[in-house]
N, C-alpha and C positions, 0 to 999 in steps of 0.2 A: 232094302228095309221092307219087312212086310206088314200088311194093313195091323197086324195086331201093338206091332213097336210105334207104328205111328198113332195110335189111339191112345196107347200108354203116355208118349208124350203128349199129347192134348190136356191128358186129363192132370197129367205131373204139372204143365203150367198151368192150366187153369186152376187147380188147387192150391200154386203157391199164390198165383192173383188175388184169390179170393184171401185166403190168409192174411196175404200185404193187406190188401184193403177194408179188410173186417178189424185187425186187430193191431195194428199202425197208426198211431194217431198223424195224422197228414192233412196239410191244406189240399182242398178238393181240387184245385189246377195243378199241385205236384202229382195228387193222386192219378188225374187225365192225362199227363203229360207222360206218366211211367207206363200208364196200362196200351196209350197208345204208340209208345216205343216198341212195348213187348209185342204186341199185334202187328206190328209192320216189322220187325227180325221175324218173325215166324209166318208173315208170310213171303218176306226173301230166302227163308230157310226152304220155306216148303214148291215153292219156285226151283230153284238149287237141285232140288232132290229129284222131280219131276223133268225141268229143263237144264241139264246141268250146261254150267258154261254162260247163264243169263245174267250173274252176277260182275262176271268180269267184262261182259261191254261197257267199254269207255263213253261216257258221257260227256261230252262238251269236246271233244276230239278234233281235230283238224280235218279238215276237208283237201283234198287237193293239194297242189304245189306251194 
């Protein structure tokens, strides 16, 4: 993906953000609770894209025998 696709997306979600949150009528901790969903996918996404394979180490995983 080259820098100019990943600018495109930035600006595709931050535009739909602004959208949701300008013209949604929403209580303001649904509204925090969506914007900061979207901000942690995108930056797992952007993790992913960079380090691919970061997503799929298991968390809470077994140790040993």
């Amino acid at each position: 993906m080259d820098l100019l696709h990943l600018i495109l997306v930035f600006v595709v979600i931050g535009l739909a953000l602004y959208l949701v949150n300008r013209f949604i009528p929403m209580d303001p901790a649904v509204k925090t609770v969506m914007n900061v969903a979207i901000i942690i996918i995108l930056v797992i996404w952007l993790l992913e894209l960079f380090l691919p394979g970061i997503a799929t180490v298991p968390i809470g995983a077994r140790r040993g025998p």
